[in-house]
C-alpha positions in Angstrom: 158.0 90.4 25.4 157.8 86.9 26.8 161.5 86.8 27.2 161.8 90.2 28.5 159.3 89.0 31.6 160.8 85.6 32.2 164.1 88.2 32.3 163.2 90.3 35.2 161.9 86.9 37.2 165.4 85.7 36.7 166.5 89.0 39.0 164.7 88.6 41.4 166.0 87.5 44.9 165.2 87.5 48.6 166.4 91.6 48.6 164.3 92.7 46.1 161.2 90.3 45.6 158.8 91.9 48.3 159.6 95.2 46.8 157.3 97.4 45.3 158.3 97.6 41.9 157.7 93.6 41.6 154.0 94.1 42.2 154.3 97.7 39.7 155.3 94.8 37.2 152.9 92.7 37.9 149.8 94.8 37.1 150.9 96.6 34.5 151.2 93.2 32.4 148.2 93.8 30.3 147.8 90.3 28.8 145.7 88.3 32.0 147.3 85.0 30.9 151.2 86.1 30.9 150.1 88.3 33.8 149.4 85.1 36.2 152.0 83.4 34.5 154.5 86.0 35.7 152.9 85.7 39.4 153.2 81.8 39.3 157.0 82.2 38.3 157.7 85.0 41.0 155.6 82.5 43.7 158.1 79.5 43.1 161.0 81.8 43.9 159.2 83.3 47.2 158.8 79.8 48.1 162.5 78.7 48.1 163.3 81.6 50.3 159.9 81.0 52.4 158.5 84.5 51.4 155.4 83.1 49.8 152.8 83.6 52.3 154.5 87.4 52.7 154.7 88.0 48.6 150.9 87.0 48.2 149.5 89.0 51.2 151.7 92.2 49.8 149.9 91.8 46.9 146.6 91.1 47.8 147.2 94.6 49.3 148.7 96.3 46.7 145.4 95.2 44.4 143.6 97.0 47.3 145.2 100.1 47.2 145.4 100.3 43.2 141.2 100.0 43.7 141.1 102.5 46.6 142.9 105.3 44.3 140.4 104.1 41.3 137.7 105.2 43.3 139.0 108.6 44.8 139.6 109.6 41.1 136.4 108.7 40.0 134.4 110.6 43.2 133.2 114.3 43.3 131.1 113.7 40.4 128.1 115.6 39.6 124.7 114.9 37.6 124.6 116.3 34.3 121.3 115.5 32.5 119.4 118.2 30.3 116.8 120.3 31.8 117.4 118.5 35.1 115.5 119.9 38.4 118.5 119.8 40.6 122.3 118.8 40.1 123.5 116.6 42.8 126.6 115.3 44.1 126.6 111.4 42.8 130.0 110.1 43.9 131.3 107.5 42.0 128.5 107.5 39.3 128.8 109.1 35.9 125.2 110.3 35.1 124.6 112.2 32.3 121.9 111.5 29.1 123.7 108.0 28.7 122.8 107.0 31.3 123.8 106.1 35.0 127.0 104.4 35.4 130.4 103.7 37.1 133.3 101.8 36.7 135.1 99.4 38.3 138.4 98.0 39.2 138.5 94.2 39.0 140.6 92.5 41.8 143.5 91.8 39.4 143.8 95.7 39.5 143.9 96.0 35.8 140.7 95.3 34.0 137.7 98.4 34.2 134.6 97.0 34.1 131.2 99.7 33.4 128.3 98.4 34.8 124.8 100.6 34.6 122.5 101.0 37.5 120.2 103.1 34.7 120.2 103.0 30.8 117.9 106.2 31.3 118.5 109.5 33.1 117.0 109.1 37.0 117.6 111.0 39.9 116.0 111.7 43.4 115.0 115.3 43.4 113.1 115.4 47.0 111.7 114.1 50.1 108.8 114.0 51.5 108.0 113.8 55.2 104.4 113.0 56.0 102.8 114.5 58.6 100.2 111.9 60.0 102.3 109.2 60.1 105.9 110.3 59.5 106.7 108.2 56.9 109.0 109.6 54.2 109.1 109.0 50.9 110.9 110.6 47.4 109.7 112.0 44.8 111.9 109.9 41.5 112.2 112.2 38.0 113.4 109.7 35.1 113.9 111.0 31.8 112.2 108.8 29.0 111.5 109.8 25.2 113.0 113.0 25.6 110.2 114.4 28.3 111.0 114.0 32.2 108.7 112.5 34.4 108.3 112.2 38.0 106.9 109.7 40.9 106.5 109.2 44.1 107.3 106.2 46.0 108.0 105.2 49.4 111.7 105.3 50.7 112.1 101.2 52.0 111.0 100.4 47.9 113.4 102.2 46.8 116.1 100.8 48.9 115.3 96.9 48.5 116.7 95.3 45.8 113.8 93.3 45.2 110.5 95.8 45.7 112.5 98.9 43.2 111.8 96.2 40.7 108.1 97.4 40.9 109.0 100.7 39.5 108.9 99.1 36.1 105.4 99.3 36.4 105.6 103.2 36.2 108.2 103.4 33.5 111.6 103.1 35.2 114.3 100.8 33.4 115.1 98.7 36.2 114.9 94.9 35.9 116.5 91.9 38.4 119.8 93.0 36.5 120.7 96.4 37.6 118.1 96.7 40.6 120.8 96.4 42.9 123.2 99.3 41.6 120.0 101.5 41.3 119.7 100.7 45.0 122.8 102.2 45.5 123.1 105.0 43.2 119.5 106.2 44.5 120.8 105.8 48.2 124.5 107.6 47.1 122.8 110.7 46.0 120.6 110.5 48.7 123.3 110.4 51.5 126.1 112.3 49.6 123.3 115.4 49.4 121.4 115.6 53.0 121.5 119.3 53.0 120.8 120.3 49.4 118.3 117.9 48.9 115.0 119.4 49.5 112.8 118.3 52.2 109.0 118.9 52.3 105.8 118.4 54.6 103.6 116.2 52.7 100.1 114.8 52.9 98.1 112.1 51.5 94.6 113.9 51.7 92.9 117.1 51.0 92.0 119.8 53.1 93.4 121.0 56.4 97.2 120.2 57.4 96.9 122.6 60.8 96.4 126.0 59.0 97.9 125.1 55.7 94.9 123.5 52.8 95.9 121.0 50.8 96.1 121.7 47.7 96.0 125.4 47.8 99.0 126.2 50.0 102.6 125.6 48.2 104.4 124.5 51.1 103.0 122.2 51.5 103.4 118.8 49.3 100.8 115.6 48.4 102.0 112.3 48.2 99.1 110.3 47.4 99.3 110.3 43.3 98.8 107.0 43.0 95.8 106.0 45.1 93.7 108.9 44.3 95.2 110.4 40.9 92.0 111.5 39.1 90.2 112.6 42.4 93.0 115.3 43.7 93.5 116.3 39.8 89.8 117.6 39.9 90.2 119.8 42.5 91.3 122.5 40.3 90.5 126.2 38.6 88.9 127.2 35.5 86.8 129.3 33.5 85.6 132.6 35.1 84.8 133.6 38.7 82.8 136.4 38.3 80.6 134.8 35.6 80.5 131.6 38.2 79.4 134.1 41.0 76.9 135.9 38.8 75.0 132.9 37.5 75.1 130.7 41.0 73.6 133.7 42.5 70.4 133.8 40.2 70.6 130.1 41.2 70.7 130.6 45.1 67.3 131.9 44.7 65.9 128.3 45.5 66.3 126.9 49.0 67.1 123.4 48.3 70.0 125.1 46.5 70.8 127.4 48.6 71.2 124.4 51.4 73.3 121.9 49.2 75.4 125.0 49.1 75.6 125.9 52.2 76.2 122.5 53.4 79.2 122.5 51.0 80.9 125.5 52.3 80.5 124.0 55.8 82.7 120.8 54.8 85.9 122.6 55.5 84.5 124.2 59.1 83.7 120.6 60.6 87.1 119.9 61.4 88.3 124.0 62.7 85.2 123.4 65.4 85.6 119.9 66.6 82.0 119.3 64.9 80.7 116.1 63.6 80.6 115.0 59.8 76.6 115.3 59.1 74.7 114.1 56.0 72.4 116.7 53.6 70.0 114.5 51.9 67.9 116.1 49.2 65.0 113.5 48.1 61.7 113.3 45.7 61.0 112.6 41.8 63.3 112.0 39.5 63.4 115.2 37.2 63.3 117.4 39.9 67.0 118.2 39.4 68.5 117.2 42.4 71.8 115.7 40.4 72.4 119.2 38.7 72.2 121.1 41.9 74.6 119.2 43.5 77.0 119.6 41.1 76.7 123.3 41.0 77.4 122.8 45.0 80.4 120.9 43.7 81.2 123.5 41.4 82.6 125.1 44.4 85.6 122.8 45.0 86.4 121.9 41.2 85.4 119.7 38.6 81.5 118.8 39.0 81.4 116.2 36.3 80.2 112.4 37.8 83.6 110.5 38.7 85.2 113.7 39.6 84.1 116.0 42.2 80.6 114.2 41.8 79.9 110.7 42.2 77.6 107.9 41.5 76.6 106.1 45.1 76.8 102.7 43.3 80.0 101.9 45.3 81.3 99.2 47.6 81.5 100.7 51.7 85.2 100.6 51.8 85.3 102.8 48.2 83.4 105.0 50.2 85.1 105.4 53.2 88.3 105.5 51.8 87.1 108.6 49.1 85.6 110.5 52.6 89.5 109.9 54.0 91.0 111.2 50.9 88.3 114.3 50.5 88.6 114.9 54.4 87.5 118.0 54.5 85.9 118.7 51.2 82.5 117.6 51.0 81.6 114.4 49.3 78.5 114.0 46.6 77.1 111.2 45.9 74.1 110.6 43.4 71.3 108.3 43.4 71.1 106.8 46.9 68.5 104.6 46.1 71.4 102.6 43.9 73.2 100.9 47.1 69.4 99.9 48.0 69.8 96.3 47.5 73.1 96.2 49.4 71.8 97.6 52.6 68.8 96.3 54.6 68.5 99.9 55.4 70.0 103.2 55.0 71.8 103.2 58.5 74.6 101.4 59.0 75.4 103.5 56.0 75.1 106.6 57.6 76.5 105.8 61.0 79.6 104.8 59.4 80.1 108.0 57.5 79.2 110.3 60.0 81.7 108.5 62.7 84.7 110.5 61.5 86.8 107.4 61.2 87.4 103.5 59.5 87.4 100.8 61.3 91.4 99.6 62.4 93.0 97.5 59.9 95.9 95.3 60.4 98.5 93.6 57.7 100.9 90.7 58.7 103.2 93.2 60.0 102.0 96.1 61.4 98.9 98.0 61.8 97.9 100.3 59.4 96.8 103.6 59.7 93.7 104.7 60.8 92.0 107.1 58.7 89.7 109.9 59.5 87.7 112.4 57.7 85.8 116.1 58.6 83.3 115.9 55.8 80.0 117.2 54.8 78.0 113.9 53.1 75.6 115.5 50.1 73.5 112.8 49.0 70.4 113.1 46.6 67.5 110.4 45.8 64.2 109.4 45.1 63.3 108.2 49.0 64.2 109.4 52.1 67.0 108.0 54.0 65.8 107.2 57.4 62.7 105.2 58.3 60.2 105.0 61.0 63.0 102.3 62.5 66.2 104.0 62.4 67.7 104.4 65.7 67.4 108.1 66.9 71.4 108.3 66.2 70.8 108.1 62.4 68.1 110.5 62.4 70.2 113.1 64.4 72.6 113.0 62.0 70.8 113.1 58.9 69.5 117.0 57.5 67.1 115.3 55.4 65.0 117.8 52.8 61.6 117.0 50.3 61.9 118.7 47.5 58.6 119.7 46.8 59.3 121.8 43.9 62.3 121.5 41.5 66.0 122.5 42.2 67.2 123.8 39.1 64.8 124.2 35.9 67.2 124.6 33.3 69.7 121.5 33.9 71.1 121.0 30.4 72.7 124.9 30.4 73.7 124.8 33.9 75.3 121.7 33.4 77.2 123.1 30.0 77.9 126.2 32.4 79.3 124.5 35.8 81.3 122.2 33.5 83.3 125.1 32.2 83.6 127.2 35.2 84.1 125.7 38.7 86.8 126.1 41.5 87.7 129.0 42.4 85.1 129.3 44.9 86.9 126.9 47.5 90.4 128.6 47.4 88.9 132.3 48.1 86.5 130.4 50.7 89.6 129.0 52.2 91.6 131.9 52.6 89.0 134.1 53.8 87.7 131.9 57.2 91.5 131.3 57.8 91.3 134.5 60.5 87.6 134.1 61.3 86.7 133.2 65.1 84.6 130.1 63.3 83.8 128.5 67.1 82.4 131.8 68.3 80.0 132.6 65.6 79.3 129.0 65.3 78.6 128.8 69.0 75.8 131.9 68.8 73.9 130.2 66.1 74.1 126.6 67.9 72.4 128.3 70.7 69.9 130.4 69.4 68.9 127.3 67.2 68.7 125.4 70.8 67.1 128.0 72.4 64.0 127.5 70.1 63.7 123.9 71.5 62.2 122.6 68.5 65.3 119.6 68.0 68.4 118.0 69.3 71.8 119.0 69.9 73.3 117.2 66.9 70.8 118.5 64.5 71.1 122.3 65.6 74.8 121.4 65.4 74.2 120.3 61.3 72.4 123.2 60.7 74.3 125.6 62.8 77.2 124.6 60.6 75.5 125.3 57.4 74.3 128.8 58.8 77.6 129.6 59.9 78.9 128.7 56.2 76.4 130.4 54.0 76.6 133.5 56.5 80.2 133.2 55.4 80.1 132.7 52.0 77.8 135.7 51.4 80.7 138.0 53.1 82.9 136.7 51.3 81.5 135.6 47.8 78.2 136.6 47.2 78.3 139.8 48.9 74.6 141.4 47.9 73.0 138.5 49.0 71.3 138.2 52.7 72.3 134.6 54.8 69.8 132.6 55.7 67.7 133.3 58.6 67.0 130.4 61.2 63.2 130.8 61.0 64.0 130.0 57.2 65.4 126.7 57.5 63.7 125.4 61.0 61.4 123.0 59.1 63.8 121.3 58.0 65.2 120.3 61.5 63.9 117.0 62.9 62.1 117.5 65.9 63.0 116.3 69.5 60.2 113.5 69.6 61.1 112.4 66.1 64.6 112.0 66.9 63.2 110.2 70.1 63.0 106.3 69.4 60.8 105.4 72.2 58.1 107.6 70.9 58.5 106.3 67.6 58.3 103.1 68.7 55.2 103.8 71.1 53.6 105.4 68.2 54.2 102.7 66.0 52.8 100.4 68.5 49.8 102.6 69.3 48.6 102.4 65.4 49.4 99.1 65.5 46.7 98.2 68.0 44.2 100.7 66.2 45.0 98.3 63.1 44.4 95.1 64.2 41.4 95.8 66.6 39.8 92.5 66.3 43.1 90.8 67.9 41.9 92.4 71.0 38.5 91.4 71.5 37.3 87.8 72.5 37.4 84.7 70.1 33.4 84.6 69.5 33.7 87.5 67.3 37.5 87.2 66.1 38.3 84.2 63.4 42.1 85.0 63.6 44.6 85.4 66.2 44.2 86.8 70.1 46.9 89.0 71.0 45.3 90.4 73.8 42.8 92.9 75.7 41.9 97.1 75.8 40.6 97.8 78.7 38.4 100.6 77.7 37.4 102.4 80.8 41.3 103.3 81.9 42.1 103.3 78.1 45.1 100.5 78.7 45.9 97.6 77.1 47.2 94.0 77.4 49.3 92.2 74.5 51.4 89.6 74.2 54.9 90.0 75.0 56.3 87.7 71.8 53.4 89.4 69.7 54.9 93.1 70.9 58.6 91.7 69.8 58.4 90.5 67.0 55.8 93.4 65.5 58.4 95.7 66.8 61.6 93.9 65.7 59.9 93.5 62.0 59.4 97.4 62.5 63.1 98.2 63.3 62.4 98.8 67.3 63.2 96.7 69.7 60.9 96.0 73.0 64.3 96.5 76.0 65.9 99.5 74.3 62.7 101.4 75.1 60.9 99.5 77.9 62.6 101.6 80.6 61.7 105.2 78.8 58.2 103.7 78.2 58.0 103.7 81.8 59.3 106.7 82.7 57.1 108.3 80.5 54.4 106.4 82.0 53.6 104.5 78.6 54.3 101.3 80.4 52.6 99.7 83.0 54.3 97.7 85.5 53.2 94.7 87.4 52.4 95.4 91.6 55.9 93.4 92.0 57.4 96.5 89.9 58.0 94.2 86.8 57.7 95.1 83.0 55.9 91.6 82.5 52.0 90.7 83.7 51.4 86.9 84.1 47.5 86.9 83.5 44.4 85.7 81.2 43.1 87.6 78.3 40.0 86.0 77.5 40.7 82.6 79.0 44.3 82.6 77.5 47.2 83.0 79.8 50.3 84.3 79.2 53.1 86.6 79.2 51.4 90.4 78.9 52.7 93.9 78.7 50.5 96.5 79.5 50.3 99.8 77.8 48.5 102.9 78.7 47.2 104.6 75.5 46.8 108.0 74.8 44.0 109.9 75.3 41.9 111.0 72.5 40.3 114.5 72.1 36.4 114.1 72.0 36.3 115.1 68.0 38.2 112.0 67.3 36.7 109.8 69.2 34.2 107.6 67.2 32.0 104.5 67.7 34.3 102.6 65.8 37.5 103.9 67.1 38.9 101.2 69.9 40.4 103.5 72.4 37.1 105.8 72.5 34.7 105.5 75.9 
């Protein structure tokens, strides 16, 4: 063969070495050595007739063109994997149960290499298009020991060479080896398929995308597997409706049921009414069966069982926050308040930050990040109230909080057994009954009428108003021989105006104060401890020392100049003749800093010889 190549060198000349059937010879040489051999020889020739730089560029070309027509025969290919979703267009790529693959011309235009981008069968079967933020990503099916399985990830991992190498994590072959040809078979039967690939709205929370519920309506898709797996699993259907229906109804019997109930069908009305997320807190003795009867309000949504539809409250702030994003408009229970005690000086930083609707901004090195927000109903149980004689009247406005005086559920063990078996089916018929209800309307009415009594404030007839509006609902829809709850039912559980009110709380605080620590206002011949200051008992007023007031007050939760200007609107302070807050004068030959209070008057059965504020 040797002799039959060095034979058709020897004819060449200047007429026929540029021709095309010189290169022709030289790629169909199949032996790489002989081949560059041959293409040394026929360079020596081109150079005595000064056609070298022409001969090599002709060639260079020719390799070119060879590799072009490699490719348009290997195009037009389609996926063919068993049982796949969808069969897409793929190009170049042969995908089939082997595997994903293609070949490829080297640049000596002979040798066909096959390189895989997937040892496994993979494909991209859609897209989905968030519709908070925009961002799209695609939903990967991979088939591994014979069973297919799918994931979501976003669109920019997928198309970076370095971050699809994270997909290992979830089961797809890919490795620093073929990561960059999975890039490109991903992004081939991405572009080669635009209009057959199917597109989707998406969300990464439950409940309200405008008039579509995530997860009952089909259209629309959820892309937040990963975060919250176990939590969106659990809303789901089982067991029997009308046995659920029957025995919650023998349940409903007991108010503080009833209300954890009705505060859970109101979750998913916050949001439809431009309302504010409001806490139901359910206290007293343990045993009372507080736990069970929020998990039969649970029952409503899905799976009651704690770590599902139910939690414990032992959980960091952000944990929390981030489950009321997730939930948005299904209501979140959480168990045993009193388990976050330690971690809280109090209970209202807690509950302000629920209740506000939305996280605090976040940024990354890059960009900022999403600001989440939540339409939720809070249903807390414990062994202590939330709120204290200190919390700031915004806390208490938020806050339905209930005693329960006698006990929720008396057979926990069997209701337990029961809502474990049967839950969810509630939510979805709750859902698709309000869609075509005028919710702000009828929600309206019973905030007003609630007002009209002028027995509390606007955000705590809003609360209640909610709940109303819900279990009114849910007994036309649901439990539909059962009566909704009247307002003159449920008014004493509303906290009343002066409650709310922090300057009377903190007046009243102050006013027992004094009645405590008499002896502090008398002179120091009869007092061994500390003068704070002076009651005048004929105008029923009284001097005390302004550090003594602040810090008692502070230690309390109050402070003196948030409520120093209402105290003397309402006539509970008493200012100086210059108009001041402060009086420079002597109590008992001490001189100092005062404020002066007037106390309240006394009715003449309570007045006694040893009461201090008596005549």
């Amino acid at each position: 063969m040797t002799d039959d190549l060095n034979a058709f060198v020897e004819t060449l000349d200047e007429s026929n070495i540029l021709a095309e059937e010189t290169f022709e010879f030289i790629a169909s040489i199949p032996d790489r050595f002989e081949r560059m051999r041959i293409k040394s020889a026929i360079e020596i020739k081109a150079r005595k007739h000064s056609l070298v730089r022409q001969f090599n560029d002709l060639l260079e070309a020719f390799y070119t063109r060879q590799a072009q027509q490699f490719r348009q025969e290997n195009t037009g290919n389609t996926t063919n994997f068993i049982n796949q979703s969808i069969q897409l267009n793929c190009g170049e790529w042969q995908a089939d149960d082997g595997g994903v693959r293609r070949s490829e011309m080297q640049k000596d235009g002979r040798n066909i290499l096959c390189r895989y981008a997937s040892p496994i069968p993979i494909l991209p079967t859609e897209i989905l298009v968030n519709v908070d933020t925009n961002i799209e990503k695609m939903r990967l099916e991979f088939k591994k020991n014979g069973a297919w399985n799918s994931i979501i990830v976003e669109r920019s991992k997928v198309a970076n060479n370095g971050k699809i190498v994270d997909l290992a994590d979830c089961g797809v072959e890919v490795n620093s080896d073929n990561a960059k040809l999975l890039v490109k078979y991903i992004a081939d039967c991405v572009a080669l398929n635009l209009d057959e690939l199917p597109r989707h709205k998406a969300v990464s929370h439950l409940g309200w995308c405008e008039n579509q519920f995530m997860p009952y309506d089909p259209d629309i898709k959820f892309d937040g597997e990963k975060e919250n797996k176990y939590l969106f699993e659990a809303v789901s259907q089982t067991g029997d409706y009308t046995e659920w229906i029957n025995y919650t109804h023998e349940l409903r019997k007991n108010i503080f049921l009833r209300m954890q109930m009705a505060a859970s069908f109101a979750s998913p009305i916050i949001e439809k009414i431009a309302a504010l997320p409001f806490v139901l807190h359910l206290w007293g003795g343990t045993g009372s069966g507080k736990t069970v009867g929020l998990m039969v309000a649970m029952s409503i949504w899905g799976n009651p069982r704690m770590g599902r539809m139910t939690r414990t409250m032992n959980m960091t702030a952000n944990s929390m926050l981030s489950t009321a994003a997730f939930l948005r408009n299904i209501p979140f229970a959480g168990d045993e308040l009193q388990t976050i005690k330690n971690k809280w000086d109090n209970y209202d930083n807690l509950i302000m930050k629920v209740t506000e609707g939305v996280e605090r901004g976040r940024m990354s090195y890059d960009k900022n990040n999403e600001m989440r927000a939540w339409y939720t109903a809070f249903l807390f149980t414990g062994e202590e109230p939330c709120t204290k004689s200190g919390s700031g009247g915004g806390v208490i406005n938020r806050v339905i909080e209930i005693e329960c005086t006698d006990k929720v559920i008396s057979k926990g063990n069997e209701t337990v057994n029961f809502v474990n078996k049967h839950y969810g089916h509630a939510g979805i018929n709750f859902i698709l009954a309000i869609r075509n209800e005028d919710l702000l309307k009828q929600y309206t009415e019973i905030f007003n009428e609630i007002l009209g009594l002028n027995i509390t404030t606007d955000k705590q007839a809003s609360s209640m108003a909610l709940m109303l509006l819900a279990d009114k609902l849910a007994c036309k829809y649901i439990y539909t021989n059962e009566q909704p709850l009247m307002i003159c039912e449920i008014e004493k559980y509303l906290t009343s105006t002066k409650a709310v009110d922090v300057s009377e709380r903190a007046y009243e605080f102050i006013v027992n104060m004094i009645a405590q620590n008499a002896n502090r206002f008398k002179s120091a011949e009869n007092n061994n401890g500390e003068i704070w200051g002076k009651i005048d008992e004929y105008d029923d007023t009284v001097l005390i020392n302004k550090d003594v007031l602040c810090e008692k007050m502070t230690a309390a939760g109050f402070e003196f100049d948030a409520v120093k200007r209402k105290w003397a609107e309402k006539e509970y302070l008493v200012k100086n003749s210059m108009g001041r807050y402060i009086h420079q004068t002597k109590c008992f030959s001490s001189k100092g800093n005062y404020i002066k209070l007037q106390l309240p008057e006394l009715s003449d059965d309570l007045e006694t010889e040893e009461n201090p504020f008596g005549d």
